[in-house]
Every structure is written in C-alpha cells, then in structure tokens.
C-alpha positions as CSV (number, residue, x, y, z in Angstrom):
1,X,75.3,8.9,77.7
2,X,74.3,5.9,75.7
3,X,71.4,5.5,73.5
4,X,70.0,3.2,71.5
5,X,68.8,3.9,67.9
6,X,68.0,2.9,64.3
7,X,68.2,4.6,60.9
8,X,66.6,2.1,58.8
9,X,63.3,0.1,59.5
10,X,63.8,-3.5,59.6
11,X,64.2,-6.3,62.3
12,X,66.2,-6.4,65.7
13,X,69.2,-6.1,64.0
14,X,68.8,-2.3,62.7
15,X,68.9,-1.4,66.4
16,X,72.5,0.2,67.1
17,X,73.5,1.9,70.7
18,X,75.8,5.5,70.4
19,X,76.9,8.1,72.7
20,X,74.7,11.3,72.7
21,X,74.5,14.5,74.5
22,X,72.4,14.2,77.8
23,X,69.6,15.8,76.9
24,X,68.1,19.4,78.8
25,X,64.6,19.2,80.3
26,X,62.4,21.9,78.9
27,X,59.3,23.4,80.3
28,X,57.4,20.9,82.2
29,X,59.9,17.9,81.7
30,X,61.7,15.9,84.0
31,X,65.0,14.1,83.2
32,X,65.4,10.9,84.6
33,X,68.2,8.6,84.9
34,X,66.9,5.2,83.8
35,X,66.9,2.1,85.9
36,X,64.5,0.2,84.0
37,X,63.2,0.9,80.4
38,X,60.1,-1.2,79.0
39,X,59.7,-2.7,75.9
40,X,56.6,-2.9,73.7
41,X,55.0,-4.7,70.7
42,X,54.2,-1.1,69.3
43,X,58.1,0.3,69.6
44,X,58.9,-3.5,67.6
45,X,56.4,-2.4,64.9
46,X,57.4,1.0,65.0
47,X,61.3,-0.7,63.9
48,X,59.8,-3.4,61.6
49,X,56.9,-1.5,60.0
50,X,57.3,2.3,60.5
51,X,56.3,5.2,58.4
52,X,60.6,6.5,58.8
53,X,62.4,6.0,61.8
54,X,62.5,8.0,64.2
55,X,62.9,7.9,68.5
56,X,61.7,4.9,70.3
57,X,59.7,5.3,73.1
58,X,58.5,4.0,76.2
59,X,58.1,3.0,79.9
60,X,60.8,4.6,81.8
61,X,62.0,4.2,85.7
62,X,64.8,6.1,87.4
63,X,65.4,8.8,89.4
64,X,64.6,12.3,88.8
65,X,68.1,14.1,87.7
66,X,66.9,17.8,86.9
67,X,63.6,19.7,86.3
68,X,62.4,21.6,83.8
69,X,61.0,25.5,84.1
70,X,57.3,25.3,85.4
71,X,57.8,21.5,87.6
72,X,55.7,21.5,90.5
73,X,55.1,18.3,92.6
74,X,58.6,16.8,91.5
75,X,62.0,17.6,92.5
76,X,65.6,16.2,92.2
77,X,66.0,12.3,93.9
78,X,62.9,11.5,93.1
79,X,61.9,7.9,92.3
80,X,59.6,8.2,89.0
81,X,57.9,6.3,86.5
82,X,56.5,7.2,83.2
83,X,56.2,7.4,79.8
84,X,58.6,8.5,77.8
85,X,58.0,10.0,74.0
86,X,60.8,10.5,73.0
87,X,64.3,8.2,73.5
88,X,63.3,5.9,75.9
89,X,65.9,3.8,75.2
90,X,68.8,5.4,76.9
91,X,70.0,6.2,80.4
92,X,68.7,9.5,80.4
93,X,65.3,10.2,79.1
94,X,63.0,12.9,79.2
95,X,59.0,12.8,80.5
96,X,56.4,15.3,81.0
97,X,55.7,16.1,84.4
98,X,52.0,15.1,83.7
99,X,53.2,11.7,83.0
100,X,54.8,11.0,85.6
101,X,54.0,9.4,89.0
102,X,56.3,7.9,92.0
103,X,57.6,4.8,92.9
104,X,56.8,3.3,96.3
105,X,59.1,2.6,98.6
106,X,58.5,-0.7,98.6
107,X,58.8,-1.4,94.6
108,X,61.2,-1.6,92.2
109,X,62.0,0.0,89.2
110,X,61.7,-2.8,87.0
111,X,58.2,-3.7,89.0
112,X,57.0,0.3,87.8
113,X,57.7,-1.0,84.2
114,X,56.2,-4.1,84.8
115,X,53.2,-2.5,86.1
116,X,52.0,0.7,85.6
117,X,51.6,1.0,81.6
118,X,50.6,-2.5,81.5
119,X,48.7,-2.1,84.6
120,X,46.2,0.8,83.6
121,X,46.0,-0.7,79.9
122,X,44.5,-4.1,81.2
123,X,42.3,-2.3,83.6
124,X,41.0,0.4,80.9
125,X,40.6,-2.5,78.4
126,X,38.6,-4.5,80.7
127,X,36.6,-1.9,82.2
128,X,35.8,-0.9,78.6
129,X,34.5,-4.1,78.0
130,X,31.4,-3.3,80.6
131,X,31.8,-6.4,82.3
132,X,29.1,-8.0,85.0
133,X,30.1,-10.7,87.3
134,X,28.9,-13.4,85.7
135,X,30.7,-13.1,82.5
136,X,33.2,-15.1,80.4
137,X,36.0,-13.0,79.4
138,X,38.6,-14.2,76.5
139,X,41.8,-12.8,76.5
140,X,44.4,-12.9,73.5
141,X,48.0,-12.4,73.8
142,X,47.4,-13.7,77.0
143,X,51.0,-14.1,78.3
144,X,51.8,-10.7,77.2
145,X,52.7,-7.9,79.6
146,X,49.4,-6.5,79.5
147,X,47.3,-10.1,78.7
148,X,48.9,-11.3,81.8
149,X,47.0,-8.0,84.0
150,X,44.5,-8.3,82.1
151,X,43.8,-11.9,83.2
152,X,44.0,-11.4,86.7
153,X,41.9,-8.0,86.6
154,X,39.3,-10.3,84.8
155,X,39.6,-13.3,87.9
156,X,39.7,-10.1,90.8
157,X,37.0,-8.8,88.9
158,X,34.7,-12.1,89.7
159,X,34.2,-13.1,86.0
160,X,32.9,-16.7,85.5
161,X,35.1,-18.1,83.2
162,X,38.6,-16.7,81.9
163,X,40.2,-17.8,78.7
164,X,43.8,-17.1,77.9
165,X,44.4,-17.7,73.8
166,X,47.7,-18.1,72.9
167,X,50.1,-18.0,70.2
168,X,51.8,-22.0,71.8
169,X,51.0,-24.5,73.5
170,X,54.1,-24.4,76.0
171,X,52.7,-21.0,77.4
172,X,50.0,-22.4,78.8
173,X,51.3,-24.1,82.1
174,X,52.1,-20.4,82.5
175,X,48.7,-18.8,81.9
176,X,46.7,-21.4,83.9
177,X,49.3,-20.3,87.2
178,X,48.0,-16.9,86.5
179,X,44.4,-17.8,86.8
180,X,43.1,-18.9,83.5
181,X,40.1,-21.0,83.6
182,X,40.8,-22.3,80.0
183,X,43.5,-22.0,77.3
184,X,42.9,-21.9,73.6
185,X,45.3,-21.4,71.0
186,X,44.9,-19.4,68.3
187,X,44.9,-22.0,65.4
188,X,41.9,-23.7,67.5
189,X,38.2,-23.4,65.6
190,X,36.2,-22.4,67.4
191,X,38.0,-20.9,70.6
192,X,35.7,-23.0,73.2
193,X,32.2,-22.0,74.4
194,X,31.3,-17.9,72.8
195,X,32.5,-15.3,75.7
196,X,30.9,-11.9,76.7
197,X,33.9,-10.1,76.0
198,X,36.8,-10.9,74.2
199,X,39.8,-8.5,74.9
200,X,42.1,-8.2,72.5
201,X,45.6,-6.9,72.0
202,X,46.9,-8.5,68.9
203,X,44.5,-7.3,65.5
204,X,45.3,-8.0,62.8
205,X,44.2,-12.0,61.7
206,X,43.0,-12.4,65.1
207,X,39.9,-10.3,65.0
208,X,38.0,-12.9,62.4
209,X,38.4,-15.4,65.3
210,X,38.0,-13.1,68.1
211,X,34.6,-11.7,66.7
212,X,33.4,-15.2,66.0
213,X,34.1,-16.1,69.3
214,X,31.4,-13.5,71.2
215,X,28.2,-14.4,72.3
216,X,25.4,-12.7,72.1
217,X,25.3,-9.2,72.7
218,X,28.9,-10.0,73.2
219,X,31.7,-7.1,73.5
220,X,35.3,-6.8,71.4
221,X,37.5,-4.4,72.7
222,X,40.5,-3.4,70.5
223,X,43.3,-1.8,72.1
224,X,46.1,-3.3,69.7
225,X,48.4,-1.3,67.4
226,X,48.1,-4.2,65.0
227,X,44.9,-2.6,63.4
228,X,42.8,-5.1,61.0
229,X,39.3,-5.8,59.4
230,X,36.5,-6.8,60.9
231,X,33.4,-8.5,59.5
232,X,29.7,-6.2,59.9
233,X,27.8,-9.1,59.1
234,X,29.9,-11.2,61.8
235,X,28.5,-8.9,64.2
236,X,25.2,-8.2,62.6
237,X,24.4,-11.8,63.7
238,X,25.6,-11.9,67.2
239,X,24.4,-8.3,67.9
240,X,27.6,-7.9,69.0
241,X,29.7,-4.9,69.2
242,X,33.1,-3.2,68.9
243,X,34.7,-1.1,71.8
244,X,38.1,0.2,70.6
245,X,40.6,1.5,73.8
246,X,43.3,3.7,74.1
247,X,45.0,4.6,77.6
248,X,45.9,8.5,76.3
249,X,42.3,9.0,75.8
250,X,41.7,8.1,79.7
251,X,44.6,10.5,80.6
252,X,43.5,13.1,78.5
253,X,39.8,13.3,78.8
254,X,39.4,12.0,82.8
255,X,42.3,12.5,84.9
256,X,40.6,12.0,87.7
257,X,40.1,8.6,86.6
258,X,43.4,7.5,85.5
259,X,44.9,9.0,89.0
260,X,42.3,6.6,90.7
261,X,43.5,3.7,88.6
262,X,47.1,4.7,89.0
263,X,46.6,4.4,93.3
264,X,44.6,1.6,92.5
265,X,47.4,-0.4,90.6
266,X,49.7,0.1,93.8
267,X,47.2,-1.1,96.1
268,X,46.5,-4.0,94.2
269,X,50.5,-4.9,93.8
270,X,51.1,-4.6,97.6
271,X,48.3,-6.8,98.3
272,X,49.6,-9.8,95.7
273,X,46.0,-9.2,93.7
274,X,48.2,-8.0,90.2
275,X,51.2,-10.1,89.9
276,X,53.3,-8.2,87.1
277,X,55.5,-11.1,85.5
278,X,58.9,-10.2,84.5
279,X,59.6,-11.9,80.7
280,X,63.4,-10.9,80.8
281,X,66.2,-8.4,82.0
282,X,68.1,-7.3,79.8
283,X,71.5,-4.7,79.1
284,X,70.4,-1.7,77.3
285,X,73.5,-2.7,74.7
286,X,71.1,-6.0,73.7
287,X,68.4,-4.0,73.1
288,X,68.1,-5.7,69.6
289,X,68.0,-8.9,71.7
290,X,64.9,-7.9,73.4
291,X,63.2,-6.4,70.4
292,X,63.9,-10.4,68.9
293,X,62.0,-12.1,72.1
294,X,59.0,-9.8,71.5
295,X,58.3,-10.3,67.9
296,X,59.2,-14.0,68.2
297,X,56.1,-13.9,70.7
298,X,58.7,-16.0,73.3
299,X,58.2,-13.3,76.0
300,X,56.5,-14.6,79.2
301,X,55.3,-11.3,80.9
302,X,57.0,-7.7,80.2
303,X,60.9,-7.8,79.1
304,X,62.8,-4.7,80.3
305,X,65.5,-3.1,79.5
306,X,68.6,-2.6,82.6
307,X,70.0,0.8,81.4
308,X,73.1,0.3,84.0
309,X,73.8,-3.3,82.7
C-alpha cells in the first residue's frame, strides 16, 4: 500500500509517499481502507515544528477491511470514520474501535472528514464558552475547518452578533455566506465592539488581541495547538477568564456526551443547519501540496486528502 511520510522536520516539501506493508489490526482496532483522509493545522506543525518525526495522524474515512481480536459493534463492509493515531496518511490505516463511528447512508466520505472532528471541536469549543443567547461570539481562524462549524454552531445557537476574524481580506465574502454578522481581520485594533466569548483556534500572537477583545466577564476559550502567552493583568481588568478545550478530554471523561454530540452532528448535517465546506480534494501523492495550502492559511473550509486519486 502507499503511504505518506517524512524523516526530517521541515516544510511541505519533506513529505515523501513509499510502499509499506498493510498493516495488521490488533486488539480492539479496525483497519480501514481510506476514502478520504483529513488534514490538520496540528499534523502541519507536527512537520514544521516537531519534537522528531514521527507518524502523521488524522481523520480517516473508508470502509472497514478487517477487525482486530475483541471488536464488537463493527464488522467487515462497514462504512467508518475516525481518528486515526497512527499513519493516517495512507490507504490503509488503523483506528481504535472506540473511535470509531459510521457513516450514514446518505453522506460521504469526504463529508465524515469534513464533519465529524471539526464538527464535535466547534461544538465542544463553543459550548465551553458557556454561551446565553444574547451574546456576541468572535471567532478566529474563521474560515478554517473548524472556524467555519464553529460559526454556524454560534448563529444556530441564537447568539446576537457573530464575528469571523481573519487572516485576509478576500475570505470574507466567504465568511459573511456562512453567517457572520461582522468580519475583522486580524491586523485590525481593536477587533470591533468587546464580545462575550472569543473562540479561538490559532494562539500564539493572536491571544493579546483576542483577550483585549472580551468584554466584561467575557470568556476565551483556547483549543489551538499553537500555545502562547497570555496577559493576567489583561484579564484582571475585564474580569475576564480563560477556558482551554480539548475534544479527547470530552471522549475520555463523558462518553455519554460526546455520543450525543456525535448523533447530534448528523442530525444537524441532514437538516442543512452545519454546512461542512470542503477547502480542496486532493491525491494522497500531493500530500505535500495540501500541507502548503494549510500553512499558507489559503484553505477555505477542510482540505482532504483522496487516498484512491
């Protein structure tokens, strides 16, 4: 099978594809043959920025080709999605059984990718947030994968004003068609009228701006990978406060609650209320290609990988 790898951190360019051995599913694990792989901002900054490389994982899609010892509620033909820890990027990839779940009839495998990851991270992030109808919600990397959820969860969820800030000005005919109220960008000072919570999946230089841009009482929640400072005195004046979010944690501690938002996330794609936007589609070979569209911050929605193109 093919697979993509790297042996040296660094830019798109490290990324190589080679023939390995189709891996065997151990205990609990499903192999799946990939129809759709995701890409993320944290497997580019694994590349760029990692401690030593090592497999790059993600979203999968595909259809269940063996199970491991100890499977129940899975079985061969199965249409799955899920996250994959280990090499994601090739056309067979292994997931625990636990993170799996199945693909409606009705969907696709590139809408699972689109969805469910970014899906269940916009909801968590904005849920997090403790919102109330009648607040403003700010949303950076707004035309991101998960920004663009997290946008509409904010709208569905009846908030009174919804900012999208962005990196460019030409994303924001895109943005305002997904709901946004207002559009900032992020070299703007300040970034419009204070908001009640500011969700942010960027870090880094971002937070100064983002925590200067709460309200009163006002909530940051942090999901990013891009870590960062934050001032205390910055918040010591708003009385504002610092929520940080991590989807594992959900799946870990309340599975209950994550299955709920999983069912959720379909019912909400099958009535048009989440509208997962598709950035690019692209061969598994050109994976260094996609990797390039993320970091250059030109992706409009999630770009995915096409294992089979």
């Amino acid at each position: 099978m093919r697979r993509v790898r790297y042996e040296v951190n660094g830019g798109p360019e490290v990324l190589f594809t080679e023939e390995a051995p189709v891996p065997e599913p151990g205990p609990g694990e499903l192999l799946v043959r990939t129809e759709a792989v995701g890409v993320t901002l944290p497997a580019v900054r694994k590349v760029r920025e990692g401690a030593e490389p090592g497999p790059l994982g993600g979203e999968i899609a595909g259809t269940v080709a063996a199970v491991g010892e100890g499977v129940t509620g899975f079985a061969v033909g199965d249409r799955v999605t899920g996250l994959c820890f280990s090499h994601a990027y090739a056309e067979l990839a292994l997931i625990h059984h636990a993170m799996a779940s199945r693909i409606p009839d009705r969907a696709t495998a590139v809408d699972a990718v689109a969805l469910v990851r970014s899906g269940l991270v916009a909801r968590g992030a904005y849920e997090a947030g403790r919102p109330h109808p009648s607040d403003a919600v700010l949303i950076t990397a707004a035309a991101s994968a998960v920004g663009t959820l997290a946008l509409q969860y904010a709208k569905a969820g009846g908030a009174s004003r919804v900012v999208a800030a962005i990196g460019s000005a030409d994303k924001a005919e895109f943005v305002r068609a997904l709901g946004a109220d207002e559009v900032v960008l992020y070299g703007d000072e300040p970034w419009g009228d204070p908001a009640d919570i500011v969700i942010d999946g960027v870090g880094g230089e971002l937070l100064g701006p983002a925590v200067r841009a709460l309200a009163p009482g006002g909530r940051l929640v942090a999901f990013s990978s891009g870590g960062g400072t934050i001032d205390a005195y910055e918040l010591l004046v708003r009385g504002a406060s610092v929520i940080g979010f991590q989807m594992a944690a959900i799946a870990r501690s309340k599975p209950e609650v994550y299955a709920r938002w999983l069912d959720d996330l379909w019912e909400f794609h099958r009535d048009n209320t989440l509208r997962p936007r598709v950035s690019a589609e692209i061969p598994l070979a050109e994976a260094a290609r996609a990797h390039e569209i993320i970091e250059s911050r030109r992706n409009l929605g999630k770009v995915v990988l096409l294992p089979r193109g």
